[in-house]
Structures are given as C-alpha cells and as structure tokens.
N, C-alpha and C positions, 0 to 999 in steps of 0.2 A: 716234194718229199722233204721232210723233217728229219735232219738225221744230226749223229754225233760225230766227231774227227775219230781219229784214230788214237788220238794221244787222250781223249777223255775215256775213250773205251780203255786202253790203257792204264789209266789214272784210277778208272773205280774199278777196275778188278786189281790194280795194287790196295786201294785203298779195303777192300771186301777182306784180302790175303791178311792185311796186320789188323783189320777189327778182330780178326779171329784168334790175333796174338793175347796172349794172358799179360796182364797189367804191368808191367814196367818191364817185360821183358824186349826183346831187342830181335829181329831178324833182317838180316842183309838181304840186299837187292838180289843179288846171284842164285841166291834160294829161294827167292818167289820170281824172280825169269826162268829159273829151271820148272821150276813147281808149273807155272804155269805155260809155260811155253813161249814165253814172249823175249825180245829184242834185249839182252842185258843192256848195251849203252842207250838206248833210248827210255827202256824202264828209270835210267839213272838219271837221266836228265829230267824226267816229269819227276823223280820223286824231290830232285833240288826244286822246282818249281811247286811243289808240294809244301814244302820244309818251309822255302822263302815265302809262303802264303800264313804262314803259323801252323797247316796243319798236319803236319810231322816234325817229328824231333828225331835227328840223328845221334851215334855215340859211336867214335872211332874203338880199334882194337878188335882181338879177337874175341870177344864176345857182345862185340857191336853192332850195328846196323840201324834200322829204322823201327819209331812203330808209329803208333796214331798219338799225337797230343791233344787231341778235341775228342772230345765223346760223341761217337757215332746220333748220339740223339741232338745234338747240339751240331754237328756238322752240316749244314744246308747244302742241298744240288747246289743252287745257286753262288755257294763260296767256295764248290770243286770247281763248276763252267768257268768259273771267272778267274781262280788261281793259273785254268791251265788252257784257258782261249782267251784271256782279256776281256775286257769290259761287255759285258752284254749289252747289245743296241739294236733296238727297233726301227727297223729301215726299210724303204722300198727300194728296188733297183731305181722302179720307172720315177720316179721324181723328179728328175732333171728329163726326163722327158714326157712327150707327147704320150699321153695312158688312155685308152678309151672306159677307161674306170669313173674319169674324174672322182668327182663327189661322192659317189658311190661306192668307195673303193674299201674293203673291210682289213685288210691288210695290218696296220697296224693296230686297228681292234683286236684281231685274233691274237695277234703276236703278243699285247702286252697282257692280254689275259693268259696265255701260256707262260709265259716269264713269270708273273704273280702265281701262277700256282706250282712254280719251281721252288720260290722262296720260302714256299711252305712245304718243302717234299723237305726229309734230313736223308742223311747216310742210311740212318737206322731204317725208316722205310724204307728204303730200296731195298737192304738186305733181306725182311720180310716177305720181299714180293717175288 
C-alpha cells in the first residue's frame, strides 16, 4: 500500500487552508487548526518546516500569522514530500537480502516512475482535483 504520513496530510490541508487566503494577507495557525480540526502544536511545527522550506512566510503580531510564499502553480508535490518527509529515495527493503525477485524485480522501475510524476503534479493541481 502507497500511503502518505500524517504530517503530509497535515501539511497540504494547511497548505489548501492559506491558498485560499487573498494575496498578502496573513492567518495564524490557531485558525486553521480550529477551522480545520487538527492538533494546533503539531499544525505549528509542519508549518516551521513549511516556512524553513521557503514555502511559507511568517509575520509576527496581531495581525500575523502565515500565508503561501510560492504560487500554488509553481509549488510542486515533490517540494511539500521533501520539505516535510526529507529526501525522497527509491529503495527496496530486500537488498540486503536474499529476494526471490532477483533480476526480475520491478520495484524501483515503478517507484521512480511514481516520484517523476510527482515532480510534475503542483499544489495547484491538487487543489482542482
């Protein structure tokens, strides 16, 4: 099964929350973990992991908070998986061991054609869909 963490699921429904913010305006974490339902300190720690990626900009005070600094069209799957799981890597477990696959084995064929069509998915598609 192909699945995402919890903290990417996390990561693009923050990220979904301030595409939908109007251009230089600002909303805080507290209001899209209420809004949405999620874990305020841990919504805060992806959205620093966010920020330190380049793709949010924070502004302290009261009428601060977060919004997008990348343009949803310009924003790639591929530079949220990576801001907020580290480096994407094509691996087998069995490699160090004994695989009755050998030679045969499609594993990192399929994987790196799934990664390549990550790096062409943006925010903005996702939101579309």
């Amino acid at each position: 099964m192909l699945s995402i963490s919890k903290k990417t699921d996390y990561g693009l429904l923050l990220l979904k929350s301030l595409s939908q913010i109007p251009k230089g305006k600002y909303v805080s974490i507290g209001q899209i973990a209420r809004t949405n339902h999620l874990p305020y300190k841990y919504l805060s720690g992806i959205a620093t992991d966010l920020k330190t990626a380049g793709i949010l900009e924070s502004k302290e005070g009261t009428k601060g908070g977060y919004h997008l600094k990348v343009n949803p069209q310009n924003l790639m799957l591929s530079d949220i998986l990576q801001a907020l799981e580290g480096e994407l890597v094509v691996s087998c477990g069995q490699k160090n061991l004994s695989c009755s696959c050998n030679s045969a084995c499609l594993h990192e064929s399929v994987m790196q054609k799934v990664l390549g069509g990550i790096e062409d998915y943006s925010l903005a598609d996702l939101l579309r869909s």
